[in-house]
C-alpha positions as CSV (number, residue, x, y, z in Angstrom):
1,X,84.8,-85.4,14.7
2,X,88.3,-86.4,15.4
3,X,90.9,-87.1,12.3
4,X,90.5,-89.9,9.9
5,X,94.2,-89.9,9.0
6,X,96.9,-87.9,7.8
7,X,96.3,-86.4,4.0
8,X,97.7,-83.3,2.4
9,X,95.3,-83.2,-1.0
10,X,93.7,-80.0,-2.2
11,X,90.3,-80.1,-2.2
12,X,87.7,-77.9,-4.2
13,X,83.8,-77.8,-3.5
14,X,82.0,-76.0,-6.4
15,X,78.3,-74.8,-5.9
16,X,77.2,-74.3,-9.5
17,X,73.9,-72.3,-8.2
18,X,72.8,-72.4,-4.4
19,X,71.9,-69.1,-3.2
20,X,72.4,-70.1,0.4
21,X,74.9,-72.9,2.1
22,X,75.6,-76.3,0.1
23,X,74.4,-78.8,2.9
24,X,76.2,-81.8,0.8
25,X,79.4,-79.3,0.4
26,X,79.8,-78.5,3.5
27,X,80.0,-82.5,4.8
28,X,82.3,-83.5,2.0
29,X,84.6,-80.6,3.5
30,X,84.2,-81.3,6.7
31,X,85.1,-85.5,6.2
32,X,88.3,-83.8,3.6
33,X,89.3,-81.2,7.2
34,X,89.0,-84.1,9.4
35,X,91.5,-86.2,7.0
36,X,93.9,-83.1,6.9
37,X,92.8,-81.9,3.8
38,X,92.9,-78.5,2.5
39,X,89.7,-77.0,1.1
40,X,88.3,-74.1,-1.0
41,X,85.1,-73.3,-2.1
42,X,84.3,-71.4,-5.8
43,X,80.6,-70.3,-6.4
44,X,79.8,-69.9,-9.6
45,X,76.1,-69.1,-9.1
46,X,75.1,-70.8,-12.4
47,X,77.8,-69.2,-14.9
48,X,79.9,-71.6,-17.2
49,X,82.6,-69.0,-17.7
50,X,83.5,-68.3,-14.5
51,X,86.8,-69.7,-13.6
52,X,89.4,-69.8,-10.8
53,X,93.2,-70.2,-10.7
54,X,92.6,-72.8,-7.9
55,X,90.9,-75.3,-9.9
56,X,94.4,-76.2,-11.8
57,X,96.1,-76.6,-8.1
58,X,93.2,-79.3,-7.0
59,X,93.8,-82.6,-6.3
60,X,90.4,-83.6,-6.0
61,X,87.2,-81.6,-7.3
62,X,83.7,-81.8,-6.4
63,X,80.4,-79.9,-7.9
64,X,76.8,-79.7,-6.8
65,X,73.9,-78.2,-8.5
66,X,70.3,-78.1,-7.2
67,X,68.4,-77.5,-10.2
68,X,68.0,-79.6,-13.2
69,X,68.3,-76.6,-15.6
70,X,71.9,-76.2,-15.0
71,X,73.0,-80.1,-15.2
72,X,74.5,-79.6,-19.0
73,X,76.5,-76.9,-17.6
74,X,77.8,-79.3,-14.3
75,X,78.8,-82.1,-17.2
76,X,80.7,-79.7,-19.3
77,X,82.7,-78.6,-15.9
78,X,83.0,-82.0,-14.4
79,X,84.2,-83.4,-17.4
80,X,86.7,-80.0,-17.7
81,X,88.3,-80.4,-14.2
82,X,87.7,-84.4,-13.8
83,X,85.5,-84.0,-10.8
84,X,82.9,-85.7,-9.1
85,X,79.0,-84.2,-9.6
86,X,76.0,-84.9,-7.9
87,X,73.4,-82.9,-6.4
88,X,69.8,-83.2,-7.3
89,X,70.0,-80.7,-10.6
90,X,72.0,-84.3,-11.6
91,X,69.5,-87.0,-10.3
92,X,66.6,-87.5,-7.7
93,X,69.0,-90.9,-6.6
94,X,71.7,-88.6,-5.6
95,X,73.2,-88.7,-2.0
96,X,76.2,-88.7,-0.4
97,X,77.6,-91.7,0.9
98,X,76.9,-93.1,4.2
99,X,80.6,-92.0,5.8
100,X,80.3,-88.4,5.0
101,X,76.8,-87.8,5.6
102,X,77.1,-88.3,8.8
103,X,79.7,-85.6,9.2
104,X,78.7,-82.4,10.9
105,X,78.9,-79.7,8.1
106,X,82.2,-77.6,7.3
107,X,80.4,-74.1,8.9
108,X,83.8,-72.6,7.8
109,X,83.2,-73.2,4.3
110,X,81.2,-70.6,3.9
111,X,82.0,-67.9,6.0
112,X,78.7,-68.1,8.1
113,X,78.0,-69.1,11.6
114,X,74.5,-69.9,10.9
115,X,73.4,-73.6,11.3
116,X,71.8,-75.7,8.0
117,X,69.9,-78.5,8.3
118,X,66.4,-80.7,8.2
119,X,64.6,-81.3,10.7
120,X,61.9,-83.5,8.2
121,X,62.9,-85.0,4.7
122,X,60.4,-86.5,2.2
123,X,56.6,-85.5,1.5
124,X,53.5,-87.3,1.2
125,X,51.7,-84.9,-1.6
126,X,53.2,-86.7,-4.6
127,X,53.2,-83.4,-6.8
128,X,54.0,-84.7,-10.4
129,X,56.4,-81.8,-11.2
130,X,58.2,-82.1,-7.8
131,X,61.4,-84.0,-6.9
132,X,61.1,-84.0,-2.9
133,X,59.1,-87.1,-2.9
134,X,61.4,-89.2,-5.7
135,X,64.4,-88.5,-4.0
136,X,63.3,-88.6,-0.1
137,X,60.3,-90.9,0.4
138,X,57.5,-90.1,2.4
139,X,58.0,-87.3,5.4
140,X,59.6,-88.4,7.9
141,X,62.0,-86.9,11.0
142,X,65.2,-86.7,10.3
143,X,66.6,-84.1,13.5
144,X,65.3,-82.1,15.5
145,X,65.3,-77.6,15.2
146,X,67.5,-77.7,18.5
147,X,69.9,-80.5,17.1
148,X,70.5,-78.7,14.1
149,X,71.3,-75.3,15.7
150,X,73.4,-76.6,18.0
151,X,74.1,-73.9,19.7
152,X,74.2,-71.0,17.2
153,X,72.1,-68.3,17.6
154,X,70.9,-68.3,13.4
155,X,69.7,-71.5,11.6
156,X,68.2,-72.3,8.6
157,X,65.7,-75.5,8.0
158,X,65.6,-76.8,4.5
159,X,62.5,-78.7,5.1
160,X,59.4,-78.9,2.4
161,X,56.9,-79.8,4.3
162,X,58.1,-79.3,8.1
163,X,54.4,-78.5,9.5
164,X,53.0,-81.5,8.3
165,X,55.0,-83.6,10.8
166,X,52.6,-85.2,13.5
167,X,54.9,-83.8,16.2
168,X,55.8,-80.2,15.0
169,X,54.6,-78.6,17.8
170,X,57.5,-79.4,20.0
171,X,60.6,-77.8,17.7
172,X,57.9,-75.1,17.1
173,X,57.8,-74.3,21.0
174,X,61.5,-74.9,20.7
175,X,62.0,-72.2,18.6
176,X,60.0,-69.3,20.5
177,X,61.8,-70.4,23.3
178,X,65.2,-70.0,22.0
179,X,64.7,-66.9,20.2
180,X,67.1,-67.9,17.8
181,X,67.0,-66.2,14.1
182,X,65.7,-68.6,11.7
183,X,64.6,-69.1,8.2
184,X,62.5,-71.9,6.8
């Protein structure tokens, strides 16, 4: 995507507890690269006390957390380094706004090459103790397996209930074709 304008702020994504690639991260980096923005990442992996020298130089910081069970701990930091939260460990509403999710993600921000993506969002089980459904509606196509890879020869697919889609079959045939390295 070409650049929005010329900025020079410092910009810090903070994954409070993903094991794999921040999806939501890597957009908000890629719309901050595309305005000339700096950006670093800090993991945390769940841990309160962990702490890096570049959050004091940030101009602007952002946190995400997946999981509900670390939300106190995302407040106390937000509120710490004034930075924005969301992520569905904060709220089954929680998205990103229109104008950066439609970036394509910051691959950079991670060190991988691997693509990250959904091919389905939603589900149509309605599992009391699950979020999926709250947050993303009934199941419903999204992308498609080659769209998300783009090219890349690993991907992953964060969807729930991909197999359930009427027309699976055709990224599934996709898929064996490629031979590309991929994780569900």
């Amino acid at each position: 995507m070409e650049s929005l304008h010329v900025s020079t702020e410092r910009i810090l994504c903070i994954d409070l507890d993903g094991k794999i690639e921040n999806l939501a991260l890597m957009r908000i980096s890629a719309y901050h690269k595309a305005k000339g923005d700096s950006v670093a990442l800090l993991r945390l992996g769940g841990r309160l006390s962990a702490a890096s020298p570049r959050t004091n130089n940030a101009d602007k910081v952002y946190i995400s957390t997946l999981f509900s069970w670390n939300k106190t701990k995302a407040k106390l930091l937000a509120m710490k380094w004034k930075a924005e939260l969301g992520g569905s460990g904060i709220s089954a509403t929680s998205s990103l706004p229109e104008e950066i999710e439609r970036f394509e993600p910051d691959y950079d921000l991670y060190g991988k090459g691997r693509a990250i993506g959904f091919i389905s969002r939603g589900c149509d089980n309605k599992c009391p103790w699950c979020i999926v459904w709250r947050k993303e509606g009934t199941l419903h196509r999204v992308s498609t397996a080659r769209e998300i890879a783009g090219g890349r020869d690993e991907a992953i697919y964060l969807d729930n209930n991909f197999l359930a889609l009427p027309d699976h079959e055709r990224d599934l045939d996709w898929l064996i074709q490629s031979q590309i390295s991929i994780d569900f």
